[in-house]
KOLLUM-550791 format. One line per 3 residues: number of its first residue (from 1); their letters; for each residue x, y, z of C-alpha. Coordinates in steps of 0.2 Angstrom, whole numbers, plus 5000, padded with zeros to 4 digits. Example, Ala and Ser with C-alpha at 12.3 -4.5 7.8 and 13.67 -1.06 7.14 Angstrom:
1	AS	5062 4978 5039  5068 4995 5036
END
This chain:
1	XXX	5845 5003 5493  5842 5020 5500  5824 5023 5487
4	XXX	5818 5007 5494  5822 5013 5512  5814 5029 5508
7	XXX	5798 5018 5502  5798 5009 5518  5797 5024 5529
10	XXX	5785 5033 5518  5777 5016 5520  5777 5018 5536
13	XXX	5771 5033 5539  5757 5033 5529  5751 5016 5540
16	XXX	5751 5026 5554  5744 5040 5550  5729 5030 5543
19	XXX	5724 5028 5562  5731 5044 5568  5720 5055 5556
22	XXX	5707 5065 5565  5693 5053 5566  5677 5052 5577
25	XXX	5672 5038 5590  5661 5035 5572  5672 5035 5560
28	XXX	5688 5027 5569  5675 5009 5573  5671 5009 5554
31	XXX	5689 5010 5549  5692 4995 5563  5680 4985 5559
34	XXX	5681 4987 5540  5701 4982 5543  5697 4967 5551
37	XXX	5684 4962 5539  5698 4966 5524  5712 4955 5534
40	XXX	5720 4970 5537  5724 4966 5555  5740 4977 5557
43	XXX	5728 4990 5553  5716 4984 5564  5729 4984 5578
46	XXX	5737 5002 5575  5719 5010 5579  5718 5000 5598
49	XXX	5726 5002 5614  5735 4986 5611  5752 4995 5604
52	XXX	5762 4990 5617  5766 4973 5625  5754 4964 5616
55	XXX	5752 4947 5615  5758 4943 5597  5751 4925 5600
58	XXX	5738 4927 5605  5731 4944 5594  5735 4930 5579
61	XXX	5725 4916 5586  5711 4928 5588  5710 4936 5571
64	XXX	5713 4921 5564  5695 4912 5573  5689 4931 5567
67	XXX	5694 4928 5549  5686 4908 5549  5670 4916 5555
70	XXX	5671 4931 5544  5673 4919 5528  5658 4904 5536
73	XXX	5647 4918 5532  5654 4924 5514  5665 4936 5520
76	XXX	5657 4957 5525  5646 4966 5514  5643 4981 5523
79	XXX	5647 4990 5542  5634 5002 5549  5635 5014 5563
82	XXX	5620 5013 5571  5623 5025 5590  5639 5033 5596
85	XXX	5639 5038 5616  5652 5050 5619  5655 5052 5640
88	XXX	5651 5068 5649  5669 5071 5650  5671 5068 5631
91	XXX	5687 5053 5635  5677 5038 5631  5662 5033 5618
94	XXX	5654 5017 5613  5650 5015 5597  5636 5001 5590
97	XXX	5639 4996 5573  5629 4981 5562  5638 4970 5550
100	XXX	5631 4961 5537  5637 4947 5529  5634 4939 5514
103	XXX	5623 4924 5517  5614 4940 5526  5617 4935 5545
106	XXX	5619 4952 5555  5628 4954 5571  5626 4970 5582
109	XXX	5643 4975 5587  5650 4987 5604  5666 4996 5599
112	XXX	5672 5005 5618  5682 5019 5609  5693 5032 5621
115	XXX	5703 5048 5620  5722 5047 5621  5735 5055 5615
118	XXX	5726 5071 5604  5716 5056 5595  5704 5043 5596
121	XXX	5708 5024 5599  5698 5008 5602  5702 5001 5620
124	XXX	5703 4982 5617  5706 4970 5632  5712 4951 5623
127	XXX	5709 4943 5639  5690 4950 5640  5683 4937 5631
END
């Protein structure tokens, strides 16, 4: 019992730290994106603002309508970071990104990334959209 809780922690930690590692506006949308596009969405989740008081429900509902539309189109084959704008004050960038599916249909993506806590995080509002 106690190898198995020290897996879970190690688990655990390593989960985290994917997110927490010292990543640029650039890198961090690439890691996001390619999360969601895995199905990895509690990955997805521990890269955004949306750690606390989220709306389980609702984060669900939306990655499952992402999924359905991720497999319509044969599921990702690849991400591409095509601009990163990091403010003046170096707290916030946006990052453009093209994904290309598999039945080769494109969509140009804006990741709004900020600065919080010693690392970057995407800043994602559920009720945006």
């Amino acid at each position: 019992m106690k190898h198995l809780f020290n897996i879970i922690i190690a688990i655990s930690i390593l989960l985290v730290a994917g997110c927490a590692a010292d990543r640029s506006p650039r890198t961090l949308t690439k890691y996001f994106y390619k999360a969601i596009a895995n199905g990895e969405y509690d990955k997805a989740l521990e890269c955004t603002t949306m750690n606390e008081d989220i709306d389980f429900e609702l984060y669900h509902a939306i990655m499952d309508k992402v999924s359905t539309s991720i497999e319509a189109k044969g599921g990702v084959d690849k991400i591409e970071i095509i601009d990163e704008q990091i403010s003046e004050d170096g707290l916030s960038a946006v990052v453009a990104a093209t994904i290309t599916y598999v039945d080769g249909s494109v969509d140009k993506e804006f990741c709004d990334v900020i600065y919080q806590d010693d690392k970057w995080i995407v800043d994602v509002d559920l009720y945006s959209k």
